[in-house]
N, C-alpha and C positions, 0 to 999 in steps of 0.2 A: 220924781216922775218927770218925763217929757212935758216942755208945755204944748200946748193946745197947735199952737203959731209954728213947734219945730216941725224938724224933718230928720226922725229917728233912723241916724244910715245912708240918709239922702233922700228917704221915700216919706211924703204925706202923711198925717195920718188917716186923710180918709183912702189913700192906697193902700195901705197898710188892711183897713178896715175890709177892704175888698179881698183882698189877700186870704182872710181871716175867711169869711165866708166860700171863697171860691175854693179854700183849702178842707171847711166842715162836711163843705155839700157833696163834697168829691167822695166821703168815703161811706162806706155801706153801714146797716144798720147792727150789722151783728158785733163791729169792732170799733163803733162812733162814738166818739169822747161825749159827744150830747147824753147822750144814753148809758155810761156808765157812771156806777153808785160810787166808786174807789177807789178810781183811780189807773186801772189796769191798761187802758188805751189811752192812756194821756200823752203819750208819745205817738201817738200815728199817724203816719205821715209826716212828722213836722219838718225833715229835711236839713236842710243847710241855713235856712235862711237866721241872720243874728237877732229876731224875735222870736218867741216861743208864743205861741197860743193857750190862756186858760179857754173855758166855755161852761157858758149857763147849763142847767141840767134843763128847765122848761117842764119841769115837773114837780116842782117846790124845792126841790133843795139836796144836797149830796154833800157828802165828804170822803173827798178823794186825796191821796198823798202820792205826792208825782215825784220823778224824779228831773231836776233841770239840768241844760250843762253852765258850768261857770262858763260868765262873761255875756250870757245873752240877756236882752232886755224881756217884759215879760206883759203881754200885752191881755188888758183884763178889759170884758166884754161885761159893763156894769147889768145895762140894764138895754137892750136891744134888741131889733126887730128886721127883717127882709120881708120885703113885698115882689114874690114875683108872678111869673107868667104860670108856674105851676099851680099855684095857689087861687089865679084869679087868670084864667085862660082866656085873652083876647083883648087884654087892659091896653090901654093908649099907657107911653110911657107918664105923662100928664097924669092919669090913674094909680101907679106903682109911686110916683113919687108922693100923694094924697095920701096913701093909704098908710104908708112907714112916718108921714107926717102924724097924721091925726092919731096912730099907736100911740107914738111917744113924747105927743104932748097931753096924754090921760094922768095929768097927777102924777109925774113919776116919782118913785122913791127909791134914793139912789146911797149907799152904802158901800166903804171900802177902808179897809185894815188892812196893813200891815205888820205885823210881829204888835200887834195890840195900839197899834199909834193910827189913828183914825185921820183919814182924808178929808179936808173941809174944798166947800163951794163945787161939788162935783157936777153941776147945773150947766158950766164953760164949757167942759166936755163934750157936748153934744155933735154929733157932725153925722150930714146927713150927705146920703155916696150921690153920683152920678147913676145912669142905669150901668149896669155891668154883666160881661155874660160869665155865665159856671155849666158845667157839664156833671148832670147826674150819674150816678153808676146804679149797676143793679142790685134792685136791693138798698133802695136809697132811705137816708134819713126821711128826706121832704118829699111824701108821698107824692108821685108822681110817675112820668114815665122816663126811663133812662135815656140822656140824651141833651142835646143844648140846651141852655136857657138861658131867661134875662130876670133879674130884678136888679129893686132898689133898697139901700140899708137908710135906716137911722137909729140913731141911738147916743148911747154916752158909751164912752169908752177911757180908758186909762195906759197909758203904756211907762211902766215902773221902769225906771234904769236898773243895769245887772244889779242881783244882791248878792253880799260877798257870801264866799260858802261856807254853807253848814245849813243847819233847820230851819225855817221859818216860817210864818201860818200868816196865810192870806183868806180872809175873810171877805165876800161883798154881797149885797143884797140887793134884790131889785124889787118894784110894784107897781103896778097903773091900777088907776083907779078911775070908774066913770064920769066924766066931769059933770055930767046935767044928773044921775043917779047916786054919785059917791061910790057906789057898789065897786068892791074889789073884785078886779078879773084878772089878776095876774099877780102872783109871787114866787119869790126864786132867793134861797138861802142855801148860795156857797162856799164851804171850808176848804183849802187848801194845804197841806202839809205837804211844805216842797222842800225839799234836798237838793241841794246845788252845790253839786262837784264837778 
């Protein structure tokens, strides 16, 4: 994988990360990778760009089998979070950056396979965005109303170099947990069957 420090292509990885987001939010509910069990819109929108986007389900967990093209990198959203203006209407940006802070420092529990060969220290990963704007469509994932907006990401992220082609299964799991209760508020267990031809 990418380290932490590169610049996969020439870009950041916290542009990258922004990429990632402003590419999710953009697309509506009925065709949005967030929300499919499968696999079936794993490809939407994703364009030209030589990164490919997975994405967390946000709903415990999915197994989807995508199809990638050879040569692109593959950039996996372990365990992450957006803080924006839709979600908290009138935040200082000071507020948006607090709130993606204090998610994804709850305990996180961070998980990532490849073809069965497990990722250590995925703790370094973490990178939290600048504020950034994304334009909702209708019918949007992030309940709200369609039209500009701003937040802020943090989280752990990973971006795998191409894998050569044919099959291979990517696994990653994510969790926060209350720091002063323990209590688990969040898990996310997802399988990957990618084809890269």
């Amino acid at each position: 994988m990418y380290g932490i420090d590169s610049k996969p292509y020439g870009i950041s990885y916290e542009d990258w990360t922004i990429k990632f987001w402003q590419w999710l939010l953009s697309i509506p509910v009925p065709r949005n990778p967030a929300v499919d069990q499968t696999g079936e819109f794993c490809q939407e929108k994703q364009g030209n760009d030589p990164v490919f986007f997975l994405v967390f389900s946000g709903s415990g967990g999915a197994s989807r089998t995508c199809d990638v093209p050879a040569g692109k990198a593959i950039l996996v959203p372990i365990n992450v979070v957006e803080c924006s203006l839709v979600e908290i209407p009138g935040a200082t940006e000071e507020e948006l950056h607090t709130c993606a802070t204090e998610d994804e420092s709850s305990n996180p529990g961070l998980f990532l396979s490849v073809d069965g060969k497990e990722f250590k220290e995925l703790d370094k990963y973490r990178i939290h965005s600048r504020i950034f704007n994304f334009t909702l469509p209708e019918d949007p994932w992030l309940a709200g109303e369609p039209g500009p907006s701003s937040a802020v990401s943090d989280g752990y992220w990973v971006i795998l170099e191409p894998l050569p082609p044919g099959k291979h299964e990517i696994n990653f799991k994510a969790s926060l947990t209350d720091p002063t209760t323990g209590i688990l508020f969040y898990s996310d267990d997802l399988k990957y069957v990618v084809n890269v031809s």
